[in-house]
N, C-alpha and C positions, 0 to 999 in steps of 0.2 A: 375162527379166522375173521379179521375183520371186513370190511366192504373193500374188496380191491380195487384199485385204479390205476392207471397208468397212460401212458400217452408212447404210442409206435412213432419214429421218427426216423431220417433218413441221412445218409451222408452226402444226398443232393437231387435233385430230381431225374425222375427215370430211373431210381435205382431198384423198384419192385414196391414201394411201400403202401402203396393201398392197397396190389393184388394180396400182399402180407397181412396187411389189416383186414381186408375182405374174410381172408382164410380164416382168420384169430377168430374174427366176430360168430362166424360162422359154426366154427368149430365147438365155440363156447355154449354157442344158444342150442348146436344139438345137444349138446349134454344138459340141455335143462337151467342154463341159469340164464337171469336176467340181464342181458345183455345191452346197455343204455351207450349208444354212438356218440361224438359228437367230432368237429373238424375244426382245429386251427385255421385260421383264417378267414379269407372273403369267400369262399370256392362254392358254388351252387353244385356242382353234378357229382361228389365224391360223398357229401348227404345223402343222396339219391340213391347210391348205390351202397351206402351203411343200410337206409331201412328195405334193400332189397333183402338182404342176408338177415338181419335181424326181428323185423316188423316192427321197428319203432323209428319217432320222426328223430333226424341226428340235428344236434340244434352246431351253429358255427360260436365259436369262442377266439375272439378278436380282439384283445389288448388294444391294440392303435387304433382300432375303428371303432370301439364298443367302450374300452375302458374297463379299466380292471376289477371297479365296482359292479357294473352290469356284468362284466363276466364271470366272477366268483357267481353273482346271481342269478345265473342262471345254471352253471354247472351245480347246483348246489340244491333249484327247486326241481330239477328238471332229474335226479337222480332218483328213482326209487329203491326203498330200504332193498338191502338184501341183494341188489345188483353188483354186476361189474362192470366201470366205466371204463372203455375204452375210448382217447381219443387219437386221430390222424393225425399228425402233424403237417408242417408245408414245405414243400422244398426241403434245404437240407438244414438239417437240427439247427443253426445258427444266422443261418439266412433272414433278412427282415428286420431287424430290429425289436423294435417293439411288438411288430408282428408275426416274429418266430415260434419258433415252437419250444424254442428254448427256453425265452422268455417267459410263455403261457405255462410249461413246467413249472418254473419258478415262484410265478404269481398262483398256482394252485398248489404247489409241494406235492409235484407227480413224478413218480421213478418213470425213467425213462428207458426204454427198450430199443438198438438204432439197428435200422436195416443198412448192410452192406452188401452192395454188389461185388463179388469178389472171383467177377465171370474172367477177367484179364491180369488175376493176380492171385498171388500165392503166399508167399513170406511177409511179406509187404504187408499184409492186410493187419497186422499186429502192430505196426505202426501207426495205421489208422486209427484202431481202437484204443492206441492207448493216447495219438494224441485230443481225440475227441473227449476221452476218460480225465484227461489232465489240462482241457482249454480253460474251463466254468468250475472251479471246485465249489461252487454254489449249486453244480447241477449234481444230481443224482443219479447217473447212467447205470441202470441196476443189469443190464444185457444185452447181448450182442443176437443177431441172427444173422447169420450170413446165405446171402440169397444166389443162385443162379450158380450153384456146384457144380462142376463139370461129372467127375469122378469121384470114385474113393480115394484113388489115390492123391488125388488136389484135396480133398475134405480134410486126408491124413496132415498133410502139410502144412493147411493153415491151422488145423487145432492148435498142431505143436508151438505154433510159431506164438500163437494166443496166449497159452497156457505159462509160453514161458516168461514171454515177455509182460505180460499184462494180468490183473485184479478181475475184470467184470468175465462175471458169470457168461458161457455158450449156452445159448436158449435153444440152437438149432442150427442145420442145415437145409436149404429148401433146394430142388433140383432142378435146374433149367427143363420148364413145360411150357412149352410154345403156347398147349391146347389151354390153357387157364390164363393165357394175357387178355388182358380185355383191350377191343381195339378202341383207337382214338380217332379223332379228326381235331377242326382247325381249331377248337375252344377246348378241347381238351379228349376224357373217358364219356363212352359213351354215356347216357344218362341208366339208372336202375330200373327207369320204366321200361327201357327197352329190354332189358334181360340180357346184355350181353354177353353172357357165359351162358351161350344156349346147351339146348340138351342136359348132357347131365354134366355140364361143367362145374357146377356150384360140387355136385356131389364130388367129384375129383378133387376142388378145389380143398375141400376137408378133409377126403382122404386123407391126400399129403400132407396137409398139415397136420394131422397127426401122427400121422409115420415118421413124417421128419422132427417134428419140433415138440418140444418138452411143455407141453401146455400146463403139466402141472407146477414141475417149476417155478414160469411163468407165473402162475396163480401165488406160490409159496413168494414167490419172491414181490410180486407186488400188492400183495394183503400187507405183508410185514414194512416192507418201504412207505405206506400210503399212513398219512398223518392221520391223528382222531379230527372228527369234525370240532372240537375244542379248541384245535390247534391251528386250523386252518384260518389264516386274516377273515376277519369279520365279512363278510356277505352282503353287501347295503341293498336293500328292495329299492327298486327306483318309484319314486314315488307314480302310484296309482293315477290314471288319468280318469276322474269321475264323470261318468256319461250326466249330462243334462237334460235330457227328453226321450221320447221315444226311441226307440232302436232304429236306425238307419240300414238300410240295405243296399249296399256295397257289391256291385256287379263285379267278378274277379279273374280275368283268363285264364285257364288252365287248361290246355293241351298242350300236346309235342310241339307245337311254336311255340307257347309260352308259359313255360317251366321254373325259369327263373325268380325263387322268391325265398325271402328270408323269414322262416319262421313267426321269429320274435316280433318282427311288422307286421305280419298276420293278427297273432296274438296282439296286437298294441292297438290295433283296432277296435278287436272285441272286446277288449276291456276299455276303450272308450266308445260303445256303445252300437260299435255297426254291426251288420248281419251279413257275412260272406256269403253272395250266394255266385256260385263257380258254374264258367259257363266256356262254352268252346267255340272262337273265332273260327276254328278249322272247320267243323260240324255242322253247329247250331245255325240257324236261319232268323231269330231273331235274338234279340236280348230281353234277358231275364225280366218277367214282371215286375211293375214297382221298382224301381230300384231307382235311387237320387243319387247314386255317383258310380264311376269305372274306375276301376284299377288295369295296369296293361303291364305285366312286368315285362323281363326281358325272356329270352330263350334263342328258337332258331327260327325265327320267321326266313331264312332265307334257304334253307332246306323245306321251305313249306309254300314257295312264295306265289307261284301260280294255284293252289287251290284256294290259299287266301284273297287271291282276287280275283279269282272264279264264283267264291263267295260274298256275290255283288249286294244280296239282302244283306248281310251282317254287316258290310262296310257303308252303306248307307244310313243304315242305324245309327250306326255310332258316330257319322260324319253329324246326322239330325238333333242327334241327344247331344253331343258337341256345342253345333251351332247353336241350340236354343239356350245355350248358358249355363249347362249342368257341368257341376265338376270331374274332369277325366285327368287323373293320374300315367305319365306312361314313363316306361325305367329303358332305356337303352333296345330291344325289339319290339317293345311294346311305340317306343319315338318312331323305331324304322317304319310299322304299321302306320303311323299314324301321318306319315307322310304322301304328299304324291305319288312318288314311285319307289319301289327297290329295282334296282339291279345290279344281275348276277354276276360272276367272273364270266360267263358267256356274252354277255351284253344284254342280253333276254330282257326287257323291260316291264315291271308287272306292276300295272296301276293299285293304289292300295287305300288306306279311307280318304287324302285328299283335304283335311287340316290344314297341314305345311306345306307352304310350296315349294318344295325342295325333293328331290331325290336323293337317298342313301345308294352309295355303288358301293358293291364287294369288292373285298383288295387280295392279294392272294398273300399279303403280309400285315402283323402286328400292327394297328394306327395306332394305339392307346392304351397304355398298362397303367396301372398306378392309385394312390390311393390319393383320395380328393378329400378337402373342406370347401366345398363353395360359400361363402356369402351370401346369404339375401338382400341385393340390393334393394327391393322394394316390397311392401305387404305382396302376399300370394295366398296362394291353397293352402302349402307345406308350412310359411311362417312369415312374422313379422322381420321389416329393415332391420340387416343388422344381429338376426340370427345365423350362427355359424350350424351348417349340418354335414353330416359326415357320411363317407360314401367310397366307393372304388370304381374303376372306371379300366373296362376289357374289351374291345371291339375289334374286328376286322374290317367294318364298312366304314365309309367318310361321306360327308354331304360334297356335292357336287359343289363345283366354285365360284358356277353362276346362277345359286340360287339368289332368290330376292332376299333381303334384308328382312330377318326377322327380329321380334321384342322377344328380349333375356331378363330374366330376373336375377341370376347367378353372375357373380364375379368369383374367379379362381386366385388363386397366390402367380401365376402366371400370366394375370391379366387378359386371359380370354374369358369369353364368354358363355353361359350356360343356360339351360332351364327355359328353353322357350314360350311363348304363353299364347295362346288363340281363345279369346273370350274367360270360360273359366277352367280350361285346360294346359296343362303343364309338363313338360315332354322336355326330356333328353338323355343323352347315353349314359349317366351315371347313375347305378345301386346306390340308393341309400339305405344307411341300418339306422334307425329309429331309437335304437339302447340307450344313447346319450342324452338322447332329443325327443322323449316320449311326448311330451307336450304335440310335435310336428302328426299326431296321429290324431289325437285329441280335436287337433285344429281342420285338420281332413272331415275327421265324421261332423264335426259341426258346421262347415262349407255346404258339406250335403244334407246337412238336415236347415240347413236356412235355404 
């Protein structure tokens, strides 16, 4: 059999497909094989929850944000012989553009397997899969799974309906189980550090899915669908960024406020030259030894936001290593941190390191979805005038409207402004992915090593 691979996809969001992916993954790795994650698109906490079930890092695979070149290369070093690649897709199989999952099938030559909710429908659902079957005949939909059964006798009805109407293979039925949803809040699934399939939810959650769904199948059908690596568009390594000195060390948040971080930026550092060393705004009481630069990614600083500013020694620290001129990186929670204040949906105000003088307030709606190219208007940390870098942009909080006027480096396609700067720190709401732009890491570890 050859290395199977495939990509789980959905006929729109909410319709089951990571608790679906969850199960697959899951189900795969107890039986012993190599199970390698990865996820369509921008998404930080459905990674999280791939290397909960699996125990390996899921890296994101982003067409529009990454480019098709880093993407092939990273699905490609990042596979180990002998595995099975599973990836998530986003939203529903078509949705995004460039950003789809459709797309990212296409640009890897991965069979596609679609999850359908088919909890308010019966005959009907053969229409869906055949016109999902007949949109892209560039895609490959090698199977259906139909999620959230009521009954036998609904399960009876949609087979038929499938069988008669339509070509792609039934991979399964999975049965409406309240106790294996994972819950959400306002940014999304909880995260995989938290376990949120407590107890023995995980183990349920593979039961089922072997009882219900044809794993082997599955495996037959997507070994044989899955191109030789011969065949696959060439793979471009993006070029190496060669460390110039010493190895720099790289102060890096990591707790339950700040979670948020993309892989591949990690790595893009250490291969030009820094030294992660990961410490916890929540916890820790000072920062890390030695260290000539901070990173602050994003996460849930406002689920966290009075201990973080309860923790008055950690917030003076990093106000001092700030001030004195060291370079501080901060991505969208890690800006909220680095502000004056946060405040909650309650009003609650909670003083925070005091950089920016501005307040972020919680909204109890959407401010900013979307995927960004800011401009470098001027040299910074990240890059020279003039460099375009790429990024996505997801928040519920807003700056308040009578903050002071602060200095931007960033210019949008929209004409506003981004990327605030205080000495040699750099702060604001949007992820950047590095894939395009590895030079922008390059240029980071050497800010801090000068």
């Amino acid at each position: 059999m050859k290395q199977p691979a495939l990509l789980i996809a959905g006929t729109h969001s909410g319709c089951g497909k990571t608790t679906l992916t969850l199960g697959i993954m899951a189900a795969l790795a107890q039986r012993g094989l190599i199970v390698q994650p990865f996820k369509c698109g921008p998404d930080f906490i459905d990674p999280t929850l791939h290397r909960m079930v699996t125990g390996r890092i899921s890296r994101n695979l982003d067409v529009r944000m990454c480019g098709a070149d880093f993407v092939r290369h990273t699905f490609t070093v990042n596979s180990p012989p002998g595995s099975c690649r599973v990836v998530e897709g986003v939203m529903g199989l078509f949705d995004g553009g460039e950003g789809s999952a459709a797309f990212l099938a296409r640009t890897l030559d991965l069979p596609v397997f679609l999850v359908i909710d088919v909890r308010s429908a019966a005959e009907s659902v053969a229409a869906v899969v055949k016109g999902f079957a007949d949109l892209d005949p560039n895609l490959d939909l090698a199977g259906v799974i139909c999620n959230r059964v009521g009954s036998e006798k609904h399960q009876n009805l949609v087979v038929s309906a499938i069988r008669e109407h339509c070509a792609t293979p039934l991979i399964g039925f999975f049965p409406r189980r309240d106790e294996v949803r994972i819950p959400s809040r306002h940014l999304g699934l909880h995260m995989g550090e938290e376990h949120p399939l407590k107890g023995d939810g995980l183990e349920r959650l593979v039961h089922l899915t072997e009882q219900h769904l044809d794993l082997d199948l599955l495996l037959r059908i997507a070994a044989a669908h899955t191109a030789d690596s011969t065949a696959v568009p060439h793979a471009t390594e993006p070029e190496p960024a060669m460390p110039t000195g010493a190895r720099v060390r790289i102060g890096v948040a990591r707790d339950a406020a700040f979670c948020f971080y993309y892989q591949d930026n990690l790595d893009l550092l250490c291969q030009a030259g820094a030294e992660l060393v990961f410490f916890s705004p929540l916890a820790d009481t000072a920062l890390p030894s030695g260290i000539q630069g901070l990173y602050l990614g994003g996460g849930y600083p406002e689920l966290h936001a009075r201990q973080l500013s309860a923790n008055l020694r950690m917030r003076e620290q990093i106000r001092c290593f700030a001030q004195a001129g060291r370079p501080v990186y901060g991505e969208c929670g890690g800006f909220m941190y680095l502000c004056h204040a946060l405040v909650d949906l309650e009003a609650n105000e909670y003083p925070m390191v005091g950089l920016y003088p501005c307040r972020t307030r919680m909204q109890t709606r959407l401010r900013s979805l979307g995927y960004r190219q800011p401009m470098v208007a001027r040299d910074c940390l990240l890059g020279e005038q003039g460099t375009v870098l790429h990024g996505h942009e997801f928040h519920y909080s807003t700056l308040d409207q009578d903050h002071p006027a602060m200095e931007s480096v960033f210019r949008l396609d929209d004409n506003r402004v981004e990327g605030y700067i205080h000495h040699q720190t750099l702060a604001g709401y949007m992820h950047l992915h590095w894939g395009r732009t590895p030079e922008v890491a390059a240029r980071f570890v050497q800010t801090c090593r000068q």
